[in-house]
C-alpha positions as CSV (number, residue, x, y, z in Angstrom):
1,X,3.6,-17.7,16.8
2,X,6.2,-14.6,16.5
3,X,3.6,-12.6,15.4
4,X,0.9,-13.6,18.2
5,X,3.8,-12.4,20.7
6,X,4.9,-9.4,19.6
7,X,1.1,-8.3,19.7
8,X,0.8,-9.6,23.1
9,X,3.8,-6.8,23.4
10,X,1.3,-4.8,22.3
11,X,2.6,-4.0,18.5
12,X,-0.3,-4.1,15.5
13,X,0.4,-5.6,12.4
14,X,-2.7,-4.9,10.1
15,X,-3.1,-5.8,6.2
16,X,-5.4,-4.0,3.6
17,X,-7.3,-6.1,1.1
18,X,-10.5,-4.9,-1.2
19,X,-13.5,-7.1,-0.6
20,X,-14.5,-6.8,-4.3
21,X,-17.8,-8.3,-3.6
22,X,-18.7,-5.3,-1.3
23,X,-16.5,-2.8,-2.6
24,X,-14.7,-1.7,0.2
25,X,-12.0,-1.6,2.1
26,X,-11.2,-4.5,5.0
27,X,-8.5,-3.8,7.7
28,X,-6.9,-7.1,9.0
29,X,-5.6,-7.4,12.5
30,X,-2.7,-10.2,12.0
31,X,-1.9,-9.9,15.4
32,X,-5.6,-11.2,16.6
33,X,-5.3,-13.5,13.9
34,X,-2.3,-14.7,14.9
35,X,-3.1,-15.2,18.7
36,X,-6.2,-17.6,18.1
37,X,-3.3,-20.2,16.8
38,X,-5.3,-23.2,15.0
39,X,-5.4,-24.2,11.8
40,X,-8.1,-22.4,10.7
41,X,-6.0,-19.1,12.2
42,X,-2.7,-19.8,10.1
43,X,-5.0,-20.5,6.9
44,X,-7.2,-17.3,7.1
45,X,-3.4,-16.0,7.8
46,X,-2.0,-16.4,4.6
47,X,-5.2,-16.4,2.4
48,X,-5.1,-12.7,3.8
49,X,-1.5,-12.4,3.2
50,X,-2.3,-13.5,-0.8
51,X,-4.9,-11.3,-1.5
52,X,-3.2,-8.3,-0.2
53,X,-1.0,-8.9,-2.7
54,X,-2.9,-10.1,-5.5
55,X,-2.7,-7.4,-8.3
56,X,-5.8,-7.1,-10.6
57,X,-4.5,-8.5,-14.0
58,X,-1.7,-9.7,-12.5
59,X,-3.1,-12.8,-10.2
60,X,-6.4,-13.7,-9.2
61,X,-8.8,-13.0,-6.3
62,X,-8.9,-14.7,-3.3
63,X,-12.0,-16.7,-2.2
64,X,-12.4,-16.4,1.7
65,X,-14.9,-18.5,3.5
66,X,-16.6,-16.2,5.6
67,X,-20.4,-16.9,8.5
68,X,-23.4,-14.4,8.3
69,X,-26.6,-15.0,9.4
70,X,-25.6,-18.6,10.1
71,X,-24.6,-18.9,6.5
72,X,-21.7,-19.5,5.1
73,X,-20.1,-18.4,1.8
74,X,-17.0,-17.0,-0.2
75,X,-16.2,-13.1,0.0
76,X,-14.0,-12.5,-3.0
77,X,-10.8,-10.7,-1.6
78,X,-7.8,-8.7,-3.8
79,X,-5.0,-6.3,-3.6
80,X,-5.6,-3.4,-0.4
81,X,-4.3,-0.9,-3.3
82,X,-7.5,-0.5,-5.2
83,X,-8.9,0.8,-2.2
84,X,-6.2,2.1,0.1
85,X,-2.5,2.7,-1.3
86,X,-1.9,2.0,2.8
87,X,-3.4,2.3,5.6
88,X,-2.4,5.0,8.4
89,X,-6.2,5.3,10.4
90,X,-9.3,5.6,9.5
91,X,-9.9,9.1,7.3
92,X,-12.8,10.2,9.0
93,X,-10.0,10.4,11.7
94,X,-7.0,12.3,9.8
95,X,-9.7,14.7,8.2
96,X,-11.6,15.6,11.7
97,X,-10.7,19.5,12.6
98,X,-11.1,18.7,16.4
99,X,-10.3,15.2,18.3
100,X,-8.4,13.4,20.5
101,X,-5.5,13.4,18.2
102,X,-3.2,10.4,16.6
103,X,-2.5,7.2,18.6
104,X,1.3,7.9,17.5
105,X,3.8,11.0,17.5
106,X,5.7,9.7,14.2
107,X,4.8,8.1,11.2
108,X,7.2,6.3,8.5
109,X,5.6,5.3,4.6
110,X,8.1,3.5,2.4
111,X,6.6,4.2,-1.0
112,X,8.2,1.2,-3.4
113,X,7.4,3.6,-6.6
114,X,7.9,7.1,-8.0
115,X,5.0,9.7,-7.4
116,X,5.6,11.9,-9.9
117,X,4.2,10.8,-13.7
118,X,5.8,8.7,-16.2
119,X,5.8,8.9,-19.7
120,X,5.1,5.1,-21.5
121,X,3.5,4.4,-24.3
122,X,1.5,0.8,-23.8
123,X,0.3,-1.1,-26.6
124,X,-2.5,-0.2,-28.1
125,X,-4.9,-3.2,-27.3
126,X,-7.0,-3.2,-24.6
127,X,-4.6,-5.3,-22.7
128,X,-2.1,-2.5,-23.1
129,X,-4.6,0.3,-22.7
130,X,-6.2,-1.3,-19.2
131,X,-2.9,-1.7,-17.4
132,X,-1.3,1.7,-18.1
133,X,-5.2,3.1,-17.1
134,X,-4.8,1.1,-13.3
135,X,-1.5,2.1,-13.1
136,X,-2.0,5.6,-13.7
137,X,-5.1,5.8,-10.9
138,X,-3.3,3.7,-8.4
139,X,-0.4,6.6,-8.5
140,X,-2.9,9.1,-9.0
141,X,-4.4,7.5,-5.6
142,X,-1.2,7.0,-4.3
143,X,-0.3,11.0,-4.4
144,X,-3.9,11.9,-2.9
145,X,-3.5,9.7,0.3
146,X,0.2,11.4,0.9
147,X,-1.5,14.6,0.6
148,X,-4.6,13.7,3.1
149,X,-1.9,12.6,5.7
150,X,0.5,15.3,5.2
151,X,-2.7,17.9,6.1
152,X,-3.3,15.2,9.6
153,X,0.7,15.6,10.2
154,X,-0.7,19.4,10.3
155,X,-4.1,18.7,12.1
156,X,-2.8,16.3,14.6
157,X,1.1,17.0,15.1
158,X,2.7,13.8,14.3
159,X,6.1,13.8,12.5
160,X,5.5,12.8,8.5
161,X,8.6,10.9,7.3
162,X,8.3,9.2,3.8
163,X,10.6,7.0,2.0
164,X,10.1,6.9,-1.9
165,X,12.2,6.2,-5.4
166,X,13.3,9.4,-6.9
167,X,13.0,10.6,-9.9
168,X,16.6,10.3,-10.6
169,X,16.8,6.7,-10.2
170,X,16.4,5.8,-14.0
171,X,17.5,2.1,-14.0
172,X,15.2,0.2,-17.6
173,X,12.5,-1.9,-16.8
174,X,11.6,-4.4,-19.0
175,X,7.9,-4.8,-17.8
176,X,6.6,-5.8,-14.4
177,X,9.2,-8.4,-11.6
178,X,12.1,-7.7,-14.0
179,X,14.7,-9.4,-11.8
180,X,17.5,-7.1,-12.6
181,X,15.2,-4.1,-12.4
182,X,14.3,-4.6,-8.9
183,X,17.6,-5.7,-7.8
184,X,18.7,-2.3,-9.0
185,X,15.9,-0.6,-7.0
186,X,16.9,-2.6,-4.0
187,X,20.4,-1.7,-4.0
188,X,19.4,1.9,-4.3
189,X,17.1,1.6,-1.4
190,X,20.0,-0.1,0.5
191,X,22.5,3.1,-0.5
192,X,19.8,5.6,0.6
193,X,19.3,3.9,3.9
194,X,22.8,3.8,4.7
195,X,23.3,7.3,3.8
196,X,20.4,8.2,6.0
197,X,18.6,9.7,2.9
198,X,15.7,7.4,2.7
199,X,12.9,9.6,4.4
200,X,12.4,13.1,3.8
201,X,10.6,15.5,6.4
202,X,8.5,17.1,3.7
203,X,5.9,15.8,1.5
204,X,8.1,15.1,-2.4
205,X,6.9,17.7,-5.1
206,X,3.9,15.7,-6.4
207,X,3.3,18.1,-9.5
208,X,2.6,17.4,-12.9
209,X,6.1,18.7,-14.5
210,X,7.2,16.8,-16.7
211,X,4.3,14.7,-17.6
212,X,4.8,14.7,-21.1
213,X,8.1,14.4,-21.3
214,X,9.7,10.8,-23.4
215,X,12.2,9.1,-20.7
């Protein structure tokens, strides 16, 4: 219900998931969701919610009941990343030469990783060998969408501020949701933001220095 009013304000909360059926990206407006309030509303809410954040290996798909054609059936939904690290507008929009420009004069990305490459050694079992390849594209994907919206900041004139862990910030991980890993990581981001060092005005040196380098 907060959310159904604040986009009655006219605010836009919208969620990425991957329709792995399709293969494709689907844009979620939460807000619209949000305002039809039923039932059926708050569950196609958080299935939504769930699959945006399921990570491939990680947690499974999420089955969402979907009409076409006056049938119904299950599209099989999954984390936005594999098709969109985020979601800024549409990139036949931020790559057009001519247009009516962005629908905003700022834009803010918190990135809750490093860009740069990082040297690990995963097991050598396919287990091992498949996470470290997804992680490597996803970053890999990651840098490539910064770089398409730092050329619109160009194209367009909006104001490019991003937000991401430095290279400096060296805290051991122990594998993915260590607790006291990403405690650490939060109380870095905390520091930053109270120094008003979080976002940067220019796009982070995404080169490959460094890449085979042992941490």
């Amino acid at each position: 219900s907060e959310i159904a009013a604040e986009h009655a304000r006219g605010r836009r909360l919208f969620v990425v998931t991957t329709n792995l059926d399709a293969g494709r990206r689907v844009v979620w407006n939460m807000g619209a969701i949000a305002t039809r309030g039923d039932e059926a509303a708050l569950k196609l809410f958080r299935e939504v919610l769930l699959a945006s954040s399921s990570i491939p290996g990680f947690f499974s798909p999420v089955l969402i009941e979907v009409e076409a054609n006056g049938k119904k059936f299950h599209e099989m939904h999954s984390d936005g990343t594999l098709t969109a690290p985020f979601f800024v507008m549409p990139e036949s929009m931020l790559s057009a030469s001519t247009g009516s420009g962005s629908p905003f004069s700022q834009l803010y990305v918190i990135v809750n990783s490093k860009l740069g490459p990082e040297f690990s050694m995963p097991d050598r079992n396919i287990h091992g060998v498949l996470g470290r390849s997804i992680a490597v594209a996803l970053t890999a994907a990651l840098r490539a969408e910064l770089m398409l919206i730092s050329v619109g900041a160009q194209r367009h004139g909006y104001a490019l501020r991003i937000a991401h862990v430095h290279s400096a910030f060296n805290h051991p991980s122990r594998g993915p949701f260590d607790g006291k890993y990403m405690q650490a990581l939060y109380e870095y981001g905390v520091a930053a933001g109270k120094a008003g060092t979080a976002f940067g005005n220019a796009l982070p040196d995404l080169s490959m220095r460094g890449s085979n380098k042992q941490q």
